[in-house]
CHARMM-style PDB file with segment names, atoms N, HN, CA, C and O in Angstrom:
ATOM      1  N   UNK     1     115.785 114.478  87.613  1.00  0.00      PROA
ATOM      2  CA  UNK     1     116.559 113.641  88.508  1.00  0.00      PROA
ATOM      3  C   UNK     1     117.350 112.593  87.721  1.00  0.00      PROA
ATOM      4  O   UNK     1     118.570 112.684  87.856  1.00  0.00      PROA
ATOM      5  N   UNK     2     116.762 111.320  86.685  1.00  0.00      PROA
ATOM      6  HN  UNK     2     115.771 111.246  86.576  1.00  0.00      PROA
ATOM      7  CA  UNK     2     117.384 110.640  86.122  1.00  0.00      PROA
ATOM      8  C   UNK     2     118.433 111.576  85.498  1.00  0.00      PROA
ATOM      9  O   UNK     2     119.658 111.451  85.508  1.00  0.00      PROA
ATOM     10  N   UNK     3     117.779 112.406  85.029  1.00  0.00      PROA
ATOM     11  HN  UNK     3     116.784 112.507  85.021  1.00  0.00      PROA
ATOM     12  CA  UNK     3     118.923 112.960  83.594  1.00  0.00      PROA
ATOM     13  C   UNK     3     120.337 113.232  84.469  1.00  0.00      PROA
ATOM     14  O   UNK     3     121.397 112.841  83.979  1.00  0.00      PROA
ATOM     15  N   UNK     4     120.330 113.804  85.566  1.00  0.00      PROA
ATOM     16  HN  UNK     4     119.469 114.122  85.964  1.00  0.00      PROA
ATOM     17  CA  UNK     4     121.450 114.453  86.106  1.00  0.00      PROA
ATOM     18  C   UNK     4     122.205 112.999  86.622  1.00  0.00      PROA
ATOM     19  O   UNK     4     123.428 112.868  86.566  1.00  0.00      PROA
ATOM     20  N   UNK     5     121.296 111.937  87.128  1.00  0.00      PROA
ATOM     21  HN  UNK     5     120.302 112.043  87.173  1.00  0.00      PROA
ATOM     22  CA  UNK     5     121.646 110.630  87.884  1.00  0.00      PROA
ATOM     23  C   UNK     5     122.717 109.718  86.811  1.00  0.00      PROA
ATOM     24  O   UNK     5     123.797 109.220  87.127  1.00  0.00      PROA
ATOM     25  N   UNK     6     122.050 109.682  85.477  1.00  0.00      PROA
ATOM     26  HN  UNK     6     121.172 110.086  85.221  1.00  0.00      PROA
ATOM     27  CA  UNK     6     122.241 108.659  84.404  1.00  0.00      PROA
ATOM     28  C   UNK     6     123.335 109.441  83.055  1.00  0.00      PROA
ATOM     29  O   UNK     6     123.888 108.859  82.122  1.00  0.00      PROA
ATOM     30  N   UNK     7     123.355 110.696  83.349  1.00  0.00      PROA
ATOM     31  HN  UNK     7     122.906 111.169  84.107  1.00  0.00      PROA
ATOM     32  CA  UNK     7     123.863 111.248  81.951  1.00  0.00      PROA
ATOM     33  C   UNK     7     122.720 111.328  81.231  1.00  0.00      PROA
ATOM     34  O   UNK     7     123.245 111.759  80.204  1.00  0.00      PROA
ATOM     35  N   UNK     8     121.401 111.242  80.919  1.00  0.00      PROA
ATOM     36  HN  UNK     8     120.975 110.892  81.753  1.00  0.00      PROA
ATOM     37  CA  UNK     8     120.589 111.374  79.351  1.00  0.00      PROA
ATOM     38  C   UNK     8     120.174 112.357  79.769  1.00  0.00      PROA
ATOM     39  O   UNK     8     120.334 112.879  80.872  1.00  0.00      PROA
ATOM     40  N   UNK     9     119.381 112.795  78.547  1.00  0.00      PROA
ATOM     41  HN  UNK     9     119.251 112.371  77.651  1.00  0.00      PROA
ATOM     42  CA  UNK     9     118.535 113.915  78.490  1.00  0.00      PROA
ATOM     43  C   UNK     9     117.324 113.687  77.711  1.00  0.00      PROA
ATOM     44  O   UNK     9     116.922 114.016  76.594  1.00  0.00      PROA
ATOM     45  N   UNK    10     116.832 112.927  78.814  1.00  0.00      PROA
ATOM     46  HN  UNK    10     117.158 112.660  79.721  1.00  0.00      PROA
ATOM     47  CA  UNK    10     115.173 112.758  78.627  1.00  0.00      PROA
ATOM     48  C   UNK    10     114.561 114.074  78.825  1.00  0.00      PROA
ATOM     49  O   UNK    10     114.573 115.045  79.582  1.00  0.00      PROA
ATOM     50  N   UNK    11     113.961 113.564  77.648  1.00  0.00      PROA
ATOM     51  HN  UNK    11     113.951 112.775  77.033  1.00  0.00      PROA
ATOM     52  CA  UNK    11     112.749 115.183  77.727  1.00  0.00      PROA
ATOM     53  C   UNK    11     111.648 115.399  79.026  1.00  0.00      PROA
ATOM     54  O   UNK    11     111.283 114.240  79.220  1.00  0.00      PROA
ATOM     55  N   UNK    12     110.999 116.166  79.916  1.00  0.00      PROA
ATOM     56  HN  UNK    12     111.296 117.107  79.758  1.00  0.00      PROA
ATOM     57  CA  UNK    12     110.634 116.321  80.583  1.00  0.00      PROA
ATOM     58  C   UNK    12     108.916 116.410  80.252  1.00  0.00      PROA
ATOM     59  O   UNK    12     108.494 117.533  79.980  1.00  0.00      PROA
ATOM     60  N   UNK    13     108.003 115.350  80.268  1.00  0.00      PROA
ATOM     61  HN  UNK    13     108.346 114.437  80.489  1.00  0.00      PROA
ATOM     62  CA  UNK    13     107.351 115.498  79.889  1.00  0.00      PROA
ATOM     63  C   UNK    13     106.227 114.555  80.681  1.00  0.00      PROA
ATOM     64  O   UNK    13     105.045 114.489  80.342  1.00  0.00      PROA
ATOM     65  N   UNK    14     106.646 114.050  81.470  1.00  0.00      PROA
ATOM     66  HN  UNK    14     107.606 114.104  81.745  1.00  0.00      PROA
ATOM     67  CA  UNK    14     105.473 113.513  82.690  1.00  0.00      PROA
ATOM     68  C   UNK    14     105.348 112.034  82.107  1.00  0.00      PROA
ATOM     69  O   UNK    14     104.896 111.206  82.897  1.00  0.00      PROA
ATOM     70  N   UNK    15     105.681 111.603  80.859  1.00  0.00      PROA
ATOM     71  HN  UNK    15     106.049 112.276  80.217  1.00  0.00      PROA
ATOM     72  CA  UNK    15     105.090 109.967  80.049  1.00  0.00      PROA
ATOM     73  C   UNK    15     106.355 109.390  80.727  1.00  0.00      PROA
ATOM     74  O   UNK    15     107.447 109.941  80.864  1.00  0.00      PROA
ATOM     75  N   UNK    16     105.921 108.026  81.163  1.00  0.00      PROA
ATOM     76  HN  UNK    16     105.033 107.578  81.052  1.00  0.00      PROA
ATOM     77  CA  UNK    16     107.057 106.677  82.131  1.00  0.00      PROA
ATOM     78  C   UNK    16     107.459 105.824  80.529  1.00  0.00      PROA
ATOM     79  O   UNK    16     107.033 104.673  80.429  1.00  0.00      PROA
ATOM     80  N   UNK    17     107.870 106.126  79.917  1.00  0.00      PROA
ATOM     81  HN  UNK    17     108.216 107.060  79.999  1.00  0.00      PROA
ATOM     82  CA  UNK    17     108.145 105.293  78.434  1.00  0.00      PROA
ATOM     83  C   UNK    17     109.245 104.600  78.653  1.00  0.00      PROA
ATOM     84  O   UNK    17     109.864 104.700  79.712  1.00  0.00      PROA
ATOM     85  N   UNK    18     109.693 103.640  77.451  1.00  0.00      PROA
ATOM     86  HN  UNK    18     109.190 103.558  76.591  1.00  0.00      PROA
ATOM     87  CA  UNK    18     110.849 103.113  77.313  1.00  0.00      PROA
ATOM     88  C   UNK    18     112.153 104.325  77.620  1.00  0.00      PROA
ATOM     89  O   UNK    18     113.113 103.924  78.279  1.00  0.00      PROA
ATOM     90  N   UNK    19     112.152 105.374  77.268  1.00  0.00      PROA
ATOM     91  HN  UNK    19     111.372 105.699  76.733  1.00  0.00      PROA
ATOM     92  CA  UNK    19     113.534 106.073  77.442  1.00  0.00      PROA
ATOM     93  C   UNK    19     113.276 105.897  78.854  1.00  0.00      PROA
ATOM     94  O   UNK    19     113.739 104.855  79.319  1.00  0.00      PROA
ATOM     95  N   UNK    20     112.519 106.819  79.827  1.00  0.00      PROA
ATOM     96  HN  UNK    20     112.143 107.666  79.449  1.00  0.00      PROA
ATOM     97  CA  UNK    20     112.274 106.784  81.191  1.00  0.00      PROA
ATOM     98  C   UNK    20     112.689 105.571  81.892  1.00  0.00      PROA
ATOM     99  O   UNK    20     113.666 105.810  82.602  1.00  0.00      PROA
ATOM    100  N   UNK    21     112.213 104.078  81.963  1.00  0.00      PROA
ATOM    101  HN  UNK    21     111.420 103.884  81.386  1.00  0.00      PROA
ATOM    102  CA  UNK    21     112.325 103.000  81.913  1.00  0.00      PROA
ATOM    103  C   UNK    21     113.694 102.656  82.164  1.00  0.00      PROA
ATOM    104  O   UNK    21     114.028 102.201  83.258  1.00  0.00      PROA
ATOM    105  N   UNK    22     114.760 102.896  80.945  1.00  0.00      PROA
ATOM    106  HN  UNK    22     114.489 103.266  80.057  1.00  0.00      PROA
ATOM    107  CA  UNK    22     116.107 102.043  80.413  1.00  0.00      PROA
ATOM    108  C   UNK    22     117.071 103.087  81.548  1.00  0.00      PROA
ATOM    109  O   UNK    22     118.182 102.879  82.035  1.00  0.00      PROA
ATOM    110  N   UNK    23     116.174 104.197  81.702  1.00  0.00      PROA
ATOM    111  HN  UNK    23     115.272 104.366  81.307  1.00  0.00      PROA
ATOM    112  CA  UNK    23     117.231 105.585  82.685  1.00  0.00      PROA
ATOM    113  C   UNK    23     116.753 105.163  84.318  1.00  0.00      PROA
ATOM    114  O   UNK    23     117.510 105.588  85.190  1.00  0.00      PROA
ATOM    115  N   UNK    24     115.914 104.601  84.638  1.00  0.00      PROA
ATOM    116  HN  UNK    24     115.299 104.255  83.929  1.00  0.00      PROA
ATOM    117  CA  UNK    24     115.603 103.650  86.021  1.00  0.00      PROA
ATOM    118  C   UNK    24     116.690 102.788  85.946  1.00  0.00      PROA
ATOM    119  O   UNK    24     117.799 103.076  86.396  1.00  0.00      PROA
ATOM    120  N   UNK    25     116.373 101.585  85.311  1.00  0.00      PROA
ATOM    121  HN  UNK    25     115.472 101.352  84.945  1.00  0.00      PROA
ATOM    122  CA  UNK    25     117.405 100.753  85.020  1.00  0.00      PROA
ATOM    123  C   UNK    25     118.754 101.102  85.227  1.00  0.00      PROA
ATOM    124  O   UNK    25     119.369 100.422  86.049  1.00  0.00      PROA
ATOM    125  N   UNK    26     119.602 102.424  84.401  1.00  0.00      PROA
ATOM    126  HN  UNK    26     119.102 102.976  83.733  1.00  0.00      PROA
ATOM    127  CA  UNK    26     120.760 102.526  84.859  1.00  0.00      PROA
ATOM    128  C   UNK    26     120.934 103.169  85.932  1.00  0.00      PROA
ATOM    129  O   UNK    26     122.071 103.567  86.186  1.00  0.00      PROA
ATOM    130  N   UNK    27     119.809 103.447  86.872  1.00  0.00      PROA
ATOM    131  HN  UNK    27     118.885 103.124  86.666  1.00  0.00      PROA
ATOM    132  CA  UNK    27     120.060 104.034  88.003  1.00  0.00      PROA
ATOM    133  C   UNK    27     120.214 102.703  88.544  1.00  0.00      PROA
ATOM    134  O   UNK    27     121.198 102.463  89.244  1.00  0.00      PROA
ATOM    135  N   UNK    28     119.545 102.009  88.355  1.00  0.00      PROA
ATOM    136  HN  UNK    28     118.746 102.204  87.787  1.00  0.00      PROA
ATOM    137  CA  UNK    28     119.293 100.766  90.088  1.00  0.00      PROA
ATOM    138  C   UNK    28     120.425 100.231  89.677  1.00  0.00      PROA
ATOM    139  O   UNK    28     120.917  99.853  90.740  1.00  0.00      PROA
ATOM    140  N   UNK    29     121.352  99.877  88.629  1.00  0.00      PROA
ATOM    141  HN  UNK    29     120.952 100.185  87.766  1.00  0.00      PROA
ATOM    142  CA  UNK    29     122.682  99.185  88.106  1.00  0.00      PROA
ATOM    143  C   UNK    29     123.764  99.845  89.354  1.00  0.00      PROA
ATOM    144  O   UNK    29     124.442  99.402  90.282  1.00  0.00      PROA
ATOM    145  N   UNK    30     123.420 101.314  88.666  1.00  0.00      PROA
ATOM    146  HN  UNK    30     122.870 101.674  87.913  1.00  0.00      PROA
ATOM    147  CA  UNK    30     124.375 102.386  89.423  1.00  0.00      PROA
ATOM    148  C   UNK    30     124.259 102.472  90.927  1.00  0.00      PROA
ATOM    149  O   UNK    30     125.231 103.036  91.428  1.00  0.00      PROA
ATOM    150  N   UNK    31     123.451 102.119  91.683  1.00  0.00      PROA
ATOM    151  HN  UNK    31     122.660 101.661  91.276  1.00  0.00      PROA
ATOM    152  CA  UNK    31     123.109 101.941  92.712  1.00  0.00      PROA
ATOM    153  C   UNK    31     122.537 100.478  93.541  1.00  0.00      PROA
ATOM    154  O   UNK    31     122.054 100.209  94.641  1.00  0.00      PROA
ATOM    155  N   UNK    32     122.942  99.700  92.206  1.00  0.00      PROA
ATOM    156  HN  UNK    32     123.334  99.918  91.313  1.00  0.00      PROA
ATOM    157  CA  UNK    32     123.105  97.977  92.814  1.00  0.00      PROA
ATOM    158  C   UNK    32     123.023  97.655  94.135  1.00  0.00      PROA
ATOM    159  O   UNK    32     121.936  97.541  94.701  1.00  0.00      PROA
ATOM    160  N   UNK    33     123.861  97.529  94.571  1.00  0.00      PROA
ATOM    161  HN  UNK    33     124.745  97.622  94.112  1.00  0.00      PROA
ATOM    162  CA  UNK    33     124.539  97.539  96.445  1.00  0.00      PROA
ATOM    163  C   UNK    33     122.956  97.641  96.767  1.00  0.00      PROA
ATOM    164  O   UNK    33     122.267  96.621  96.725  1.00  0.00      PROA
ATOM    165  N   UNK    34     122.375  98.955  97.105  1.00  0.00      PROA
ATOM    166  HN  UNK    34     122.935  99.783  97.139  1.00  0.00      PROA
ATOM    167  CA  UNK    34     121.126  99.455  97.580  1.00  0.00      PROA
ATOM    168  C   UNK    34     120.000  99.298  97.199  1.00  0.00      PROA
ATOM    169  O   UNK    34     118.966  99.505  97.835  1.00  0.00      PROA
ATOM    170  N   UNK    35     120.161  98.781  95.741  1.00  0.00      PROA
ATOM    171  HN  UNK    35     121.001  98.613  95.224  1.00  0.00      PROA
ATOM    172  CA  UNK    35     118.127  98.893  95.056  1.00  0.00      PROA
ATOM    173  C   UNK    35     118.123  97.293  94.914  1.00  0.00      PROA
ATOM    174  O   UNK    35     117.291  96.667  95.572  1.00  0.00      PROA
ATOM    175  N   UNK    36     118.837  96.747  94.248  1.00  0.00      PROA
ATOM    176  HN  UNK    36     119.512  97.255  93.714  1.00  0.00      PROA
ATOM    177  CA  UNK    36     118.850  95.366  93.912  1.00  0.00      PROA
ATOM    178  C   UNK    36     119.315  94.334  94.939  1.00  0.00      PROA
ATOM    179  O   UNK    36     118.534  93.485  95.370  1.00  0.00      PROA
ATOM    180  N   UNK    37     120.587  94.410  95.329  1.00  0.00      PROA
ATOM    181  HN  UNK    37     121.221  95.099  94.980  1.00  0.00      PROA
ATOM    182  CA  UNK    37     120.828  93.317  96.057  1.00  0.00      PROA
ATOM    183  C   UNK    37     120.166  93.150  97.264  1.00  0.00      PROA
ATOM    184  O   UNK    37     120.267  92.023  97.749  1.00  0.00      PROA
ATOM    185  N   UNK    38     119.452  94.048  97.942  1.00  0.00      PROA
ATOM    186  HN  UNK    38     119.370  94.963  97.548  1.00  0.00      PROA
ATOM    187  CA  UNK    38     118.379  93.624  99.094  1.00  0.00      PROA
ATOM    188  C   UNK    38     116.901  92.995  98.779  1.00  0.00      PROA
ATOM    189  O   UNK    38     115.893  93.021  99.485  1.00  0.00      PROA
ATOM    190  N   UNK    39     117.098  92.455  97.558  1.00  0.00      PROA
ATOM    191  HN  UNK    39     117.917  92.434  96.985  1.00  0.00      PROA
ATOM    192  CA  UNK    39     115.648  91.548  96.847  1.00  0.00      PROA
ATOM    193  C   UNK    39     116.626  90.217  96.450  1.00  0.00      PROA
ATOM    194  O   UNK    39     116.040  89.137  96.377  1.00  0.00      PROA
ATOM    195  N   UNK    40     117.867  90.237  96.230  1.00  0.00      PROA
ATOM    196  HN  UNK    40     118.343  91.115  96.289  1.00  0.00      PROA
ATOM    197  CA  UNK    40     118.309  89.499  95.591  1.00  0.00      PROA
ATOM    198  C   UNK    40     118.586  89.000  94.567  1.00  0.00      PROA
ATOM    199  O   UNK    40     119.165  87.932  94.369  1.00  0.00      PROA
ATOM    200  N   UNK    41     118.121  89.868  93.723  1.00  0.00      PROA
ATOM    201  HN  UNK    41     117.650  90.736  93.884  1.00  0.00      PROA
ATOM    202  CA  UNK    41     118.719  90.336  92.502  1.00  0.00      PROA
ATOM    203  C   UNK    41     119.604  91.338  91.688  1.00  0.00      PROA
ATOM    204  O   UNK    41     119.965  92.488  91.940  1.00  0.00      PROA
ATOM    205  N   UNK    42     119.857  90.408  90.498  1.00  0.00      PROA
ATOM    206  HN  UNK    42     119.564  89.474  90.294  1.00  0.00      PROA
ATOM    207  CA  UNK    42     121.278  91.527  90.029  1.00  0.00      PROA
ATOM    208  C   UNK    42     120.835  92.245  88.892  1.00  0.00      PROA
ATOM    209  O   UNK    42     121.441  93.279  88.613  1.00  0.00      PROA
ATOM    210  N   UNK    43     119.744  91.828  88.082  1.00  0.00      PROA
ATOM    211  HN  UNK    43     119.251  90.987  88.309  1.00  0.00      PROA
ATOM    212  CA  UNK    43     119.248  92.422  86.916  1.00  0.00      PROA
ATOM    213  C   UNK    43     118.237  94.192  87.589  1.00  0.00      PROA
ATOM    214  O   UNK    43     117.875  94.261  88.764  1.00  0.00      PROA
ATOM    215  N   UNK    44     118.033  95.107  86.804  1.00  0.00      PROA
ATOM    216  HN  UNK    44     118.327  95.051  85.850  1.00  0.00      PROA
ATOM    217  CA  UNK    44     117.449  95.773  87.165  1.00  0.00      PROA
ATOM    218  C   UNK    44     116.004  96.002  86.623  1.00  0.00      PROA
ATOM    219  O   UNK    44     115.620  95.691  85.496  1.00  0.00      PROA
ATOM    220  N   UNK    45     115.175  96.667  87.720  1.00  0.00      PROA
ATOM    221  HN  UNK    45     115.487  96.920  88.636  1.00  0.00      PROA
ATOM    222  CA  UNK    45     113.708  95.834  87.035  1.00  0.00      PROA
ATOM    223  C   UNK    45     112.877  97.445  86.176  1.00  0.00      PROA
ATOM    224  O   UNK    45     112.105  97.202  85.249  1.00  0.00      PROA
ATOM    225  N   UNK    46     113.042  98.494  86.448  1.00  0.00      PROA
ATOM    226  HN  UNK    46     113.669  98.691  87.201  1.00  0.00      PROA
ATOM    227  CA  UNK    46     112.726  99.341  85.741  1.00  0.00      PROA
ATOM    228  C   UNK    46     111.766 100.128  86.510  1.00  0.00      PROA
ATOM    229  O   UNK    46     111.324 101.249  86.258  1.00  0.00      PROA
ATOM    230  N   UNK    47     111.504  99.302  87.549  1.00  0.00      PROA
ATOM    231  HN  UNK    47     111.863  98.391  87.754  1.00  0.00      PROA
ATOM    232  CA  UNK    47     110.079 100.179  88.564  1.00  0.00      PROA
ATOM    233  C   UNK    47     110.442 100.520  89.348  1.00  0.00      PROA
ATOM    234  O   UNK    47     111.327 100.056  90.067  1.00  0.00      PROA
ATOM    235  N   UNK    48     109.785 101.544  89.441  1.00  0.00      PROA
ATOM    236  HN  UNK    48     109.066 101.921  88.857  1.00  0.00      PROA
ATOM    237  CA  UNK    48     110.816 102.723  91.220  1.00  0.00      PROA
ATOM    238  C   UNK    48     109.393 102.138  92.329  1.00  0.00      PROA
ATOM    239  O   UNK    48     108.240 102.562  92.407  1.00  0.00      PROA
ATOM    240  N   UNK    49     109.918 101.295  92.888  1.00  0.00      PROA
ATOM    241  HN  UNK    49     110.854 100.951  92.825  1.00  0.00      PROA
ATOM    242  CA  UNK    49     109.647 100.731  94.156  1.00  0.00      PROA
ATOM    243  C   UNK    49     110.007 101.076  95.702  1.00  0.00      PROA
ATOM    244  O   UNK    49     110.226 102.249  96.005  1.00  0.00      PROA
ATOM    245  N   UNK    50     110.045 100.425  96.320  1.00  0.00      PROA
ATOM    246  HN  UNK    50     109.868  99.472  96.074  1.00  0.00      PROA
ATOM    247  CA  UNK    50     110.659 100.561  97.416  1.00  0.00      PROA
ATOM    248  C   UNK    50     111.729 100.783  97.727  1.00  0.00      PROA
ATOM    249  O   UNK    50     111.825 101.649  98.597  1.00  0.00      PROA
ATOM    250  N   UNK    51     113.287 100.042  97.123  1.00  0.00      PROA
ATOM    251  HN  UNK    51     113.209  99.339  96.416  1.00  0.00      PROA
ATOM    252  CA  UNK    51     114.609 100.636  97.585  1.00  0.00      PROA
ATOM    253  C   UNK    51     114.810 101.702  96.624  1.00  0.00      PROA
ATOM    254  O   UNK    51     115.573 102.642  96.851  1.00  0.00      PROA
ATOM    255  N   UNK    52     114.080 101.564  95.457  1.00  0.00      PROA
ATOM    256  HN  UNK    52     113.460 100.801  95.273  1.00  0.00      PROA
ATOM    257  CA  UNK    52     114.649 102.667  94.144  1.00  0.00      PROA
ATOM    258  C   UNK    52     114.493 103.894  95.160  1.00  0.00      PROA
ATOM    259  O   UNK    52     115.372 104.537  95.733  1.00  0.00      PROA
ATOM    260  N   UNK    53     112.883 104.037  95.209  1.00  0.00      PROA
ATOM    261  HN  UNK    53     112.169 103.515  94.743  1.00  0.00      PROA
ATOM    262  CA  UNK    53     112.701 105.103  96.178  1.00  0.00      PROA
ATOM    263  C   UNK    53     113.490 105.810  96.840  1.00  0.00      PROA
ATOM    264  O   UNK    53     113.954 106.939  96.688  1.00  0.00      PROA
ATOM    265  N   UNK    54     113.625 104.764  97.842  1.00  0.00      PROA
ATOM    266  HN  UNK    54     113.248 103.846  97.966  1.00  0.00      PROA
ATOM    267  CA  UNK    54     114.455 105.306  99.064  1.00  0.00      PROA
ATOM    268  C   UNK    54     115.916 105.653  98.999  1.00  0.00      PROA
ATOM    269  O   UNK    54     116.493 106.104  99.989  1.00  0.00      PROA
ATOM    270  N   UNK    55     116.604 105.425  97.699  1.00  0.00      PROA
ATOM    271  HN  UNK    55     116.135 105.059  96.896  1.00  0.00      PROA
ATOM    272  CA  UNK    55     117.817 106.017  97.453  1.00  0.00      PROA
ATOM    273  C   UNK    55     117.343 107.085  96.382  1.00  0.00      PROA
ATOM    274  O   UNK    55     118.216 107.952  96.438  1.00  0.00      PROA
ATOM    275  N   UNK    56     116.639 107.372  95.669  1.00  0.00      PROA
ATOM    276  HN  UNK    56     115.930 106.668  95.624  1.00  0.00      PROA
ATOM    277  CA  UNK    56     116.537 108.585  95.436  1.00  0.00      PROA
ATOM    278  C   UNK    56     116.230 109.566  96.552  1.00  0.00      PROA
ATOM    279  O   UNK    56     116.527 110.741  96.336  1.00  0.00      PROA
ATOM    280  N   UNK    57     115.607 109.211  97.859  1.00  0.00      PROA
ATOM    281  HN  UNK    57     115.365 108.256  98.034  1.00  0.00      PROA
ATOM    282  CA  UNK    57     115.554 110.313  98.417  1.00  0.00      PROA
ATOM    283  C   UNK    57     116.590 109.794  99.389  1.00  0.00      PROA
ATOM    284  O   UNK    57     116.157 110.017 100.520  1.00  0.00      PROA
ATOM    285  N   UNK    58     117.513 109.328  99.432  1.00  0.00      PROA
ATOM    286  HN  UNK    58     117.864 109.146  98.513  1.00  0.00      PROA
ATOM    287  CA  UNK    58     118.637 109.354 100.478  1.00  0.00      PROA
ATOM    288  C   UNK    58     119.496 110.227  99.640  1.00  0.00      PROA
ATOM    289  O   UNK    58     120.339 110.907 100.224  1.00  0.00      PROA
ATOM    290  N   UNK    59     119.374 110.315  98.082  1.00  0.00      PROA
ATOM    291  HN  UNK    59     118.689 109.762  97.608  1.00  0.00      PROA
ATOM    292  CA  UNK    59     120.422 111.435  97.225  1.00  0.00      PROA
ATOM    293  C   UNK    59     120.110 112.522  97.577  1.00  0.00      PROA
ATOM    294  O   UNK    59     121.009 113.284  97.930  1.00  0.00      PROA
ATOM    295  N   UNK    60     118.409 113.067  97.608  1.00  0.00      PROA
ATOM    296  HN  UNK    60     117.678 112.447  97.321  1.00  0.00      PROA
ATOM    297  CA  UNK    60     118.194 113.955  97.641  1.00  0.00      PROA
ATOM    298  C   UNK    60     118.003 114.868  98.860  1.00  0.00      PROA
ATOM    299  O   UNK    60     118.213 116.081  98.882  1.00  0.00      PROA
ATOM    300  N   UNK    61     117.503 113.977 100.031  1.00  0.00      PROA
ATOM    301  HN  UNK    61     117.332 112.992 100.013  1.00  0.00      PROA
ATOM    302  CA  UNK    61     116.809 114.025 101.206  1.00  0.00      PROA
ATOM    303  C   UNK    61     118.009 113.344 102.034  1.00  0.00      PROA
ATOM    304  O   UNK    61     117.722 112.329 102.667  1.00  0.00      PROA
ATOM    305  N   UNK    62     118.707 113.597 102.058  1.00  0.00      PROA
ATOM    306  HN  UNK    62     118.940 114.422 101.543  1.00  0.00      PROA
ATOM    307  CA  UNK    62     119.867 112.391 102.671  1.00  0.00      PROA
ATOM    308  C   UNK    62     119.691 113.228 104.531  1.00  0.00      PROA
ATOM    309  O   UNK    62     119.632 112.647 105.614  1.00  0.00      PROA
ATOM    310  N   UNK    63     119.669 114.123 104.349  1.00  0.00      PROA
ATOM    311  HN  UNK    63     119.717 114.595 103.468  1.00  0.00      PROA
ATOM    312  CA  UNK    63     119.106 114.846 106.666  1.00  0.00      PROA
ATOM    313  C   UNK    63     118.002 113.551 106.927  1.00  0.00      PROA
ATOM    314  O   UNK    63     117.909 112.720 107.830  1.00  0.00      PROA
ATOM    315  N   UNK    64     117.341 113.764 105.875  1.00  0.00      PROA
ATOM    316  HN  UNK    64     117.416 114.439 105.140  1.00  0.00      PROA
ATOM    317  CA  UNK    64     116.334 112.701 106.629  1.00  0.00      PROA
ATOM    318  C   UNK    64     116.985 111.375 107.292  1.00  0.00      PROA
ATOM    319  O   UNK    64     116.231 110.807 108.082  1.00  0.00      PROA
ATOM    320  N   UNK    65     118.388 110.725 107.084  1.00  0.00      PROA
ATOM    321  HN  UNK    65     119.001 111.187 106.442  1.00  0.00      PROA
ATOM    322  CA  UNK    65     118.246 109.737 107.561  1.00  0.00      PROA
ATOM    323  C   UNK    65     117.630 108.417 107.772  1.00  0.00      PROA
ATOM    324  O   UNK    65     117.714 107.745 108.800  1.00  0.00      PROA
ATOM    325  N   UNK    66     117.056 108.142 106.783  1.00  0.00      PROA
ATOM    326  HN  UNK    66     116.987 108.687 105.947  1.00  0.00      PROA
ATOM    327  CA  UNK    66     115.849 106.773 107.159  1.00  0.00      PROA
ATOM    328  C   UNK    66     117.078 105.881 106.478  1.00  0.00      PROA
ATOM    329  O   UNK    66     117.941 106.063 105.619  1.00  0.00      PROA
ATOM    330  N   UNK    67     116.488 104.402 107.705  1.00  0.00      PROA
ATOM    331  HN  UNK    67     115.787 104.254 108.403  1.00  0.00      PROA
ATOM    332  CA  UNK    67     116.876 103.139 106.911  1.00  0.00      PROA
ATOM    333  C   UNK    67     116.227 102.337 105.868  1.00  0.00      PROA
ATOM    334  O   UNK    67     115.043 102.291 105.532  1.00  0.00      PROA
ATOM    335  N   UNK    68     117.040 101.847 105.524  1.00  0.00      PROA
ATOM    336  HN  UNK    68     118.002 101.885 105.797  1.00  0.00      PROA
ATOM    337  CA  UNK    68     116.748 101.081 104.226  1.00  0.00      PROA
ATOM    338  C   UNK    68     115.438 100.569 104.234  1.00  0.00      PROA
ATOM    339  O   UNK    68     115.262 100.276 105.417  1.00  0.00      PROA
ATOM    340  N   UNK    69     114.309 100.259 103.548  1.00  0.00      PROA
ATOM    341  HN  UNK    69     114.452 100.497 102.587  1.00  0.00      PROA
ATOM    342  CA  UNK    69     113.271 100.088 103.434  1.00  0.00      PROA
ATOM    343  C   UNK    69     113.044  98.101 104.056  1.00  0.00      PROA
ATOM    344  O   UNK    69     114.050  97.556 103.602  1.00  0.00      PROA
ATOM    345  N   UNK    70     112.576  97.497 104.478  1.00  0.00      PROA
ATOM    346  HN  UNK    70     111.759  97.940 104.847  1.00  0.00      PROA
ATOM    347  CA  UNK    70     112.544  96.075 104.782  1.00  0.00      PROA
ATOM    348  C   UNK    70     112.329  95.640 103.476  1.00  0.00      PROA
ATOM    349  O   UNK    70     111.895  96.505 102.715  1.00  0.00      PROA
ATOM    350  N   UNK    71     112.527  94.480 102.995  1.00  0.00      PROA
ATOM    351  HN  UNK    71     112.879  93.778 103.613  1.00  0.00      PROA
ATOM    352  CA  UNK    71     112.277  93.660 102.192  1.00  0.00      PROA
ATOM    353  C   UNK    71     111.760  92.506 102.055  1.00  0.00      PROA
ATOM    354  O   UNK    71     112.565  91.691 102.505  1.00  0.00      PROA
ATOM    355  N   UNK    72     110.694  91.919 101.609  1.00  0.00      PROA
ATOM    356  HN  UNK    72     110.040  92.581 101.243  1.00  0.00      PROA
ATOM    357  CA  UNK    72     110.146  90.406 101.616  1.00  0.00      PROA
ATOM    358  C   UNK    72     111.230  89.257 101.623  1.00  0.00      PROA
ATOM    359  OT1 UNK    72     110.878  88.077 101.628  1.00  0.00      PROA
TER     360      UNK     72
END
């Protein structure tokens, strides 16, 4: 998913490492609007949480339809 999301080509190998990590990161950048700015932040944090989530499966799963996840 990252690799196709981000351009890299992380090896497929199940470990959450720094490469894995920095390829989150340029997802939630790339998808700002939706992962970040509903916490209120602009930096990206590296953990697939709640909005990360839910826009990976609005890419993938997008029939499903769900709204945006609530936020604290």
């Amino acid at each position: 998913f990252l690799n196709g999301e981000t351009g890299t080509s992380l090896p497929i190998s199940g470990f959450f490492g720094v490469l894995t990590e920095n390829a989150v990161k340029a997802f939630q950048l790339k998808y700002a609007a939706d992962i970040l700015t509903p916490w209120g932040i602009t930096e990206p944090t590296g953990y697939v949480y709640k909005t990360t989530l839910w826009k990976i499966n609005m890419i993938y799963c997008a029939s499903l339809n769900v709204p945006p996840p609530k936020v604290p």
